[in-house]
VEXLUM-799702 format. One line per field, with one value per residue (C-alpha): residue number from 1; residue in three letters; x, y, z. Coordinates in pm, whole numbers. Example, Ala and Ser with C-alpha at 12.3 -4.5 7.8 and 13.67 -1.06 7.14 Angstrom:
<roros>
resi <- c(1_2)
resn <- c(Ala_Ser)
east <- c(1230_1367)
north <- c(-450_-106)
up <- c(780_714)
</roros>
This chain:
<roros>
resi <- c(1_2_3_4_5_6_7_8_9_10_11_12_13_14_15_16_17_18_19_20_21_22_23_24_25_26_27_28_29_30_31_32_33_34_35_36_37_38_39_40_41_42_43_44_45_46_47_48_49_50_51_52_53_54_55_56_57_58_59_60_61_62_63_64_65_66_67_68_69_70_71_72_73_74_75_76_77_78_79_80_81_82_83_84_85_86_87_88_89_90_91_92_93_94_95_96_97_98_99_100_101_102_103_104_105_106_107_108_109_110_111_112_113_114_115_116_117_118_119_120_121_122_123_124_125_126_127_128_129_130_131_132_133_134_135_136_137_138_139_140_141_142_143_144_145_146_147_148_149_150_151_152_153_154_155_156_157_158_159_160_161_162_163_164_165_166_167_168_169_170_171_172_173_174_175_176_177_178_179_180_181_182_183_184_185_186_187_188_189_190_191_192_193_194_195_196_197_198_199_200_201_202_203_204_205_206_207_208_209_210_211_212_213_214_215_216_217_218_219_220_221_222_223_224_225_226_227_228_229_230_231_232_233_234_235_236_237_238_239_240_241_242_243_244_245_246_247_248_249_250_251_252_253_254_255_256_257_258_259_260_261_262_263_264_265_266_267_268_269_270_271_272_273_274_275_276_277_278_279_280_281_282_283_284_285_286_287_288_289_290_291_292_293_294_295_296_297_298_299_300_301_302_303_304_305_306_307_308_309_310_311_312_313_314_315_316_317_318_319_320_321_322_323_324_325_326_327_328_329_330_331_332_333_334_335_336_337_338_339_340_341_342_343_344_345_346_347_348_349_350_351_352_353_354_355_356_357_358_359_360_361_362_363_364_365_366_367_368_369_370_371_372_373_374_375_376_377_378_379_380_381_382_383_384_385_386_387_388_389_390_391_392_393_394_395_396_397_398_399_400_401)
resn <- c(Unk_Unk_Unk_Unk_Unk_Unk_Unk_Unk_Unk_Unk_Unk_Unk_Unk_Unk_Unk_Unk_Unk_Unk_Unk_Unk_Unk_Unk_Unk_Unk_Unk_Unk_Unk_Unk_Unk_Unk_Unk_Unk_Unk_Unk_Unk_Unk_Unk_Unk_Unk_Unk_Unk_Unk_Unk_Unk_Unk_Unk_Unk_Unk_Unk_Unk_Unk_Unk_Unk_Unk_Unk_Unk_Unk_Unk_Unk_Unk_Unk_Unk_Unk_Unk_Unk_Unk_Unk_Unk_Unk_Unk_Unk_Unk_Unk_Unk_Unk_Unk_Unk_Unk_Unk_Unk_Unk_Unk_Unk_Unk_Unk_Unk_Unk_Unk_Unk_Unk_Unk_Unk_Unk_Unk_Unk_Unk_Unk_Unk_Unk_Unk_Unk_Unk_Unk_Unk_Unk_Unk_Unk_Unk_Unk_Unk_Unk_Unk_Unk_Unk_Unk_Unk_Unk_Unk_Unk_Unk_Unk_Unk_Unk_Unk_Unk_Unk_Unk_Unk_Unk_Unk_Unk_Unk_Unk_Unk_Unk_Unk_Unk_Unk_Unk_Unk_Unk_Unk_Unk_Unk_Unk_Unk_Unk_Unk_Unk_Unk_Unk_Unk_Unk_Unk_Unk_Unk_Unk_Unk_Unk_Unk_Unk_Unk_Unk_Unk_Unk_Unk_Unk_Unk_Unk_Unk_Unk_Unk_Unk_Unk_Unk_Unk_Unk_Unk_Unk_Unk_Unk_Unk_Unk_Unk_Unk_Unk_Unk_Unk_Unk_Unk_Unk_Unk_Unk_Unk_Unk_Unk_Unk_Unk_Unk_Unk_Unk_Unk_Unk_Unk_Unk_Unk_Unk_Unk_Unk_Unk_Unk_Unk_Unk_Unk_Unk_Unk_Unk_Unk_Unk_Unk_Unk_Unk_Unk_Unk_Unk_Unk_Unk_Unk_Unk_Unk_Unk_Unk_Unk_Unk_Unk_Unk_Unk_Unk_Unk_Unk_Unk_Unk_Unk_Unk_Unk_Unk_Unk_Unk_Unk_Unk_Unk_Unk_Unk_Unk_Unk_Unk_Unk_Unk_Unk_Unk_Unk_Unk_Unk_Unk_Unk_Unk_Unk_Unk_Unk_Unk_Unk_Unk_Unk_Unk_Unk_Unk_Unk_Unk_Unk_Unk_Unk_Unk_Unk_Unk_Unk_Unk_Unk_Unk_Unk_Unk_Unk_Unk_Unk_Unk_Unk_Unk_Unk_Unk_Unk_Unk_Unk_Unk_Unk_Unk_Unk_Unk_Unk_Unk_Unk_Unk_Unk_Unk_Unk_Unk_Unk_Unk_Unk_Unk_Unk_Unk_Unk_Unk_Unk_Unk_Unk_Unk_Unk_Unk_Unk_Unk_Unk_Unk_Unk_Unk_Unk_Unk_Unk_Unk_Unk_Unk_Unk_Unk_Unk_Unk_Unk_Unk_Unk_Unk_Unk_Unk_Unk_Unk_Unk_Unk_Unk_Unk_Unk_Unk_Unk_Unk_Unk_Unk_Unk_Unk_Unk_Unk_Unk_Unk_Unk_Unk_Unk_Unk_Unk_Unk_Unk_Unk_Unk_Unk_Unk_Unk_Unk_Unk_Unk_Unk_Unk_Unk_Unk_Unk_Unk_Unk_Unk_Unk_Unk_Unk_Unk_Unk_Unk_Unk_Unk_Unk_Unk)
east <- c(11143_11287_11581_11371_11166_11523_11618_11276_11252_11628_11576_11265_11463_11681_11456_11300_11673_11713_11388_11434_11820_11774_11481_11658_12001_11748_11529_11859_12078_11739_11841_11563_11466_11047_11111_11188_10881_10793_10483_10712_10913_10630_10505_10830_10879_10539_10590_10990_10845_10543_10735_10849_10540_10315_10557_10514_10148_10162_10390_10149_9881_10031_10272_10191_10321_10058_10136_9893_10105_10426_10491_10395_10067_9967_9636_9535_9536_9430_9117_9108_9155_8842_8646_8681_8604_8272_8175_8260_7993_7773_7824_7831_7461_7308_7416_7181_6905_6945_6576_6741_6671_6833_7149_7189_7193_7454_7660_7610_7686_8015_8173_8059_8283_8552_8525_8494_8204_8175_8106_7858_7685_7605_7491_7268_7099_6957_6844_6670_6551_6413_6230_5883_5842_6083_6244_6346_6688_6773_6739_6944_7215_7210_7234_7583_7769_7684_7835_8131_8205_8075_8325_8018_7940_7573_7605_7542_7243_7326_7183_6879_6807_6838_6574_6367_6431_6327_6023_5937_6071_6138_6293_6557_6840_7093_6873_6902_7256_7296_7028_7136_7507_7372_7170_7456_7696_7512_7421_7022_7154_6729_6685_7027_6944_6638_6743_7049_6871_6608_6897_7055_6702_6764_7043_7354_7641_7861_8166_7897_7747_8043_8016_7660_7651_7972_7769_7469_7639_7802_7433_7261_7526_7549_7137_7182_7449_7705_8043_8059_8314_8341_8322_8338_8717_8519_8321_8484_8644_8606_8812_8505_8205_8031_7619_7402_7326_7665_7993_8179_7976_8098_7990_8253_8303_8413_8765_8980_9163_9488_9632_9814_9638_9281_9106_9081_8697_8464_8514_8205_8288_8349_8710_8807_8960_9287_9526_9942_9989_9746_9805_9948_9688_9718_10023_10347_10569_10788_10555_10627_10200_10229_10193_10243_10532_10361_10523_10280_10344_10131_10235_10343_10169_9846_9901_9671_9362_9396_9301_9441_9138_9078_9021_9257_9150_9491_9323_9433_9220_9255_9414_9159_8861_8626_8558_8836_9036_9141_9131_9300_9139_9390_9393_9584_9761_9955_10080_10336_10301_10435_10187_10181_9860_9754_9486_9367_9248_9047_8700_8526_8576_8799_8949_9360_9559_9849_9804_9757_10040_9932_9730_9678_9754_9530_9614_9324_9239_8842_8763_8426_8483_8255_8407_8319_8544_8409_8520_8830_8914_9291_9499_9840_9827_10076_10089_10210_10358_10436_10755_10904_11179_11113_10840_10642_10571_10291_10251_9941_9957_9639_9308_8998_8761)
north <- c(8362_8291_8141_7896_7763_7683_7515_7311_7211_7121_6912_6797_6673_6490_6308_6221_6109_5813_5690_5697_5675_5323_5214_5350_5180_4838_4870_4952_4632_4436_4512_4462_4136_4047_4071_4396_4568_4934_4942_4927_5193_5460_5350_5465_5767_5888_5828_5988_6301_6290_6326_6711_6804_6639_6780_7158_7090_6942_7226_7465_7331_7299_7574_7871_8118_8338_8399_8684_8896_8749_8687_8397_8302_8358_8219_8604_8591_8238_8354_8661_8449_8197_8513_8646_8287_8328_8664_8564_8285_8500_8772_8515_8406_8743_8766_8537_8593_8951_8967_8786_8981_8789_8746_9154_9166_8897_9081_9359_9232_9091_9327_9576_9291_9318_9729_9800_10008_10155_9833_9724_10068_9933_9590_9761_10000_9689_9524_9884_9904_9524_9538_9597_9614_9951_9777_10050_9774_9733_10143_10166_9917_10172_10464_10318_10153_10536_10711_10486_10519_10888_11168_11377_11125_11231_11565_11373_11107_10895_11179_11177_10795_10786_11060_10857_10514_10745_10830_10474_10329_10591_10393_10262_10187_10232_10483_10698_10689_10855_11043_11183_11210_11409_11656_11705_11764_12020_12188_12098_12034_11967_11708_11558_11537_11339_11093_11009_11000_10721_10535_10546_10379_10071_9923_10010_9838_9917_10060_10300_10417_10702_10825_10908_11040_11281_11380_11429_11610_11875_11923_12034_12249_12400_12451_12585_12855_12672_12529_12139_11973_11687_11352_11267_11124_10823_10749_10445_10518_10348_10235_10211_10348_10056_10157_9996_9701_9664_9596_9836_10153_10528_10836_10996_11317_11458_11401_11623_11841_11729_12078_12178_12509_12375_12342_11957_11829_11783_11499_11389_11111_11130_11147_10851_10972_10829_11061_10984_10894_10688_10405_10134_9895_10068_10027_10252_10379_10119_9850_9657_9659_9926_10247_10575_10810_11199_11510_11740_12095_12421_12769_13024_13316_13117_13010_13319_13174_12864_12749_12510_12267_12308_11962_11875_11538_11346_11204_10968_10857_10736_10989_10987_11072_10848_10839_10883_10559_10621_10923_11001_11289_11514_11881_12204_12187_11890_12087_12009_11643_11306_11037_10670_10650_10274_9974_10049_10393_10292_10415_10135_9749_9541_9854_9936_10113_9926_9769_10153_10204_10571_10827_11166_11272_11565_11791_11998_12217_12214_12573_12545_12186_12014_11722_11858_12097_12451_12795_12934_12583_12520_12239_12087_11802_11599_11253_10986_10671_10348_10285_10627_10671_10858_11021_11186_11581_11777_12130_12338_12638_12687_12786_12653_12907)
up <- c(8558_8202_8355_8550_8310_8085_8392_8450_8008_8050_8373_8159_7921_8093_8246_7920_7835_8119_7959_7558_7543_7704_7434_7193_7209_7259_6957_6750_6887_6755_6395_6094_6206_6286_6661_6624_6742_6640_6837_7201_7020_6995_7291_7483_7283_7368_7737_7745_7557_7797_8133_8073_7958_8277_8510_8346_8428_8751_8833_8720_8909_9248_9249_9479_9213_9095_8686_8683_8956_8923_9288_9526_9630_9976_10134_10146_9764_9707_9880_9694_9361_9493_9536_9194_9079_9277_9133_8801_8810_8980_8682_8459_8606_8572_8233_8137_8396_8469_8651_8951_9220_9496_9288_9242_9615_9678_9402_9606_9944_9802_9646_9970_10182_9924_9942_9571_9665_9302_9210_9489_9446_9067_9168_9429_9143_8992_9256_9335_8969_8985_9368_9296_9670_9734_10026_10256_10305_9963_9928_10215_10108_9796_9910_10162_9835_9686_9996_10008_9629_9526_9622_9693_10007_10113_9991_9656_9558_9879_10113_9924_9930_10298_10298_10101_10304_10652_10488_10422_10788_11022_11244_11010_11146_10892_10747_11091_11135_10768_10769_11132_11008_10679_10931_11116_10845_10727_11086_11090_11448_11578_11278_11390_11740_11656_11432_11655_11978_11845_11726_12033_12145_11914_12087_11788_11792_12115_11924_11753_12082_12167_11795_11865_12176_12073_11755_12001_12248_11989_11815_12157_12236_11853_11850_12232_12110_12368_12290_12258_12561_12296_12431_12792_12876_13067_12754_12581_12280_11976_11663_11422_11292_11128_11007_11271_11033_10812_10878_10707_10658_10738_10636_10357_10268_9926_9813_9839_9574_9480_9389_9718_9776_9774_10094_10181_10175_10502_10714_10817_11026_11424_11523_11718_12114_12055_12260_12185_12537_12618_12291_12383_12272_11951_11856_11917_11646_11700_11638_11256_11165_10948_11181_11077_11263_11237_11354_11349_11442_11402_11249_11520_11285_11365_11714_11831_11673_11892_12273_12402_12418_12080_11879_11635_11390_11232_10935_10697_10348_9958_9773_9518_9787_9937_10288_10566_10633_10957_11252_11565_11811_12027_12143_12034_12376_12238_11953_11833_11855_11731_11736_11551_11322_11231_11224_11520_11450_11149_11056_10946_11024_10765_10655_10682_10597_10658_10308_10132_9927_9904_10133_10221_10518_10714_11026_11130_11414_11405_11596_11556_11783_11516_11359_10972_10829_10874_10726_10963_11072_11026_10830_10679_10442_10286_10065_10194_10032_10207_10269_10320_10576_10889_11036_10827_10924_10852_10962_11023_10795_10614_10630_10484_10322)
</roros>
């Protein structure tokens, strides 16, 4: 980049040349007479010296290099850049009205649609702290931005805020679909089969529907003493898991540990039925939109503990915790396996992880069928980084406490 800008002040320069070299060899063959006119002089100066310097700013203007990254500027990023331009007004606006109710919310609602949920979850405790009215939506847009960003998910202060937006609208619908997910989690399979069965009454979104009915399904059967089947194979399957009324919501679990002997945290989010064979809308392992080759294989000296229906959920999330990213659904029986994890397997709508530079990686055989980590369940994880060569392996070899 040094070199370039050499090349653009000497181009510059030159330029300035074909102007004053001409002026000056004029004004000079004029001698010291009165004709001679300084005024045209400075004039032309001003303008040679002026060229090199417009055309840096021009340049700087128009160019699609961005000076903060040091790369070019794509239309994702020029977006990205008109965004930040947004929320810095918008900051900038409830720095000096910071009663602005309506504004805390949009600040909110932004940075949710930009997922820096840490961020959203602070704008939203404002707009909590200013609404005299204790909307049971602004509560619930709370306690999401806290589930998304907290490592705790709604094992922390999240679980507790949909508790207190269900006691203020039962019939929430965001507020049901955590508050059922939360009950479930934490195997209060009756509460869990109530709140999820009068959502299922308030018309959620369609690629929600198979996530509640699986959840349903596995709570009856846990409360009856009975093994869950899992989801039907002619239920439609589903890519996402959006909250009833947001577009990106999920229910997170704690991060993980990084150390490589620590048991991985719950997943508390519904695998998605995504068998190897049967994605080729999803993508293959050929395909070039960022997909995932796994080889995933399972340790013979635990072989005996598994059927060969049991679940196994491929999962993929941030390495620093947060919710999980991404999740494929096969059986034991398929073991060992190599499958293509990508977009279309994600969580949560506008998510990737096609643009993660890093992510762990989790294998685990759920014996208990539930799709939360239980004691006895079985798993491998690795860390991934984008970019690496080959398929990435991950073999089943521990188990969770």
């Amino acid at each position: 980049m040094t070199q370039f800008w050499i090349a653009a002040l000497a181009l510059g320069l030159v330029a300035a040349a074909f102007v004053l070299v001409p002026v000056l060899r004029a004004w000079k063959a004029e001698g010291q007479g009165p004709e001679r006119s300084s005024n045209a002089y400075a004039v032309s100066v001003v303008i040679a010296l002026a060229i090199p310097v417009l055309s840096l700013m021009m340049y700087s203007h128009w160019t699609i290099w961005d000076w903060g990254t040091g790369s070019a500027r794509t239309e994702a990023s020029a977006d990205m850049h008109e965004m930040d331009e947004v929320l810095s007004a918008l900051e900038q606006r409830l720095a000096e009205n910071p009663e602005d109710l309506e504004s805390w919310l949009l600040l909110g609602r932004s940075y949710m649609s930009m997922q820096r949920f840490q961020a959203a979850a602070g704008a939203y405790r404002q707009a909590v702290a200013l609404d005299a009215t204790n909307s049971p939506q602004v509560l619930a847009d709370y306690g999401e931005a806290l589930a998304l960003s907290d490592p705790s998910g709604l094992q922390g202060e999240a679980g507790a805020i949909f508790e207190r937006v269900l006691a203020l609208s039962p019939a929430h619908p965001k507020g049901l679909w955590y508050g059922g997910i939360n009950a479930f989690d934490n195997a209060n399979w009756a509460l869990a089969d109530e709140r999820l069965s009068l959502l299922l009454t308030l018309d959620p979104p369609e690629t929600l529907v198979p996530l509640i009915q699986e959840r349903l399904e596995t709570a009856r059967s846990q409360a009856a003493g009975t093994p869950s089947t899992g989801m039907p194979p002619s239920m439609p399957t589903a890519s996402a898991a959006p909250a009833p009324d947001a577009a990106d919501a999920a229910d997170p679990g704690p991060s993980s540990p990084a150390a490589e002997d620590a048991e991985p945290a719950p997943e508390v989010l519904a695998a998605v039925e995504s068998k190897p064979e049967e994605r080729d809308d999803a993508g293959t392992a050929g395909d070039d939109d960022g997909v995932i080759d796994l080889e995933i294989s399972l340790d013979p000296s635990l072989a005996e503990r598994v059927s060969n229906g049991t679940p196994v959920f491929i999962i993929a999330r941030n390495p620093a915790g947060g919710p999980p990213l991404a999740v494929i659904r096969a059986t034991a029986s398929e073991l060992p396996m190599a499958v293509g994890l990508g977009d279309a397997n994600a969580m949560m709508e506008g998510v990737t992880i096609s643009d993660q530079a890093e992510l762990e990686l989790i294998a685990r055989v759920s014996l208990s069928g539930s799709p939360a980590q239980r004691p006895g369940d079985l798993y491998g994880a690795v860390n991934y980084t984008r970019g690496s060569s080959g398929p990435t392996r991950i073999r089943i070899d521990r188990v969770a406490e």
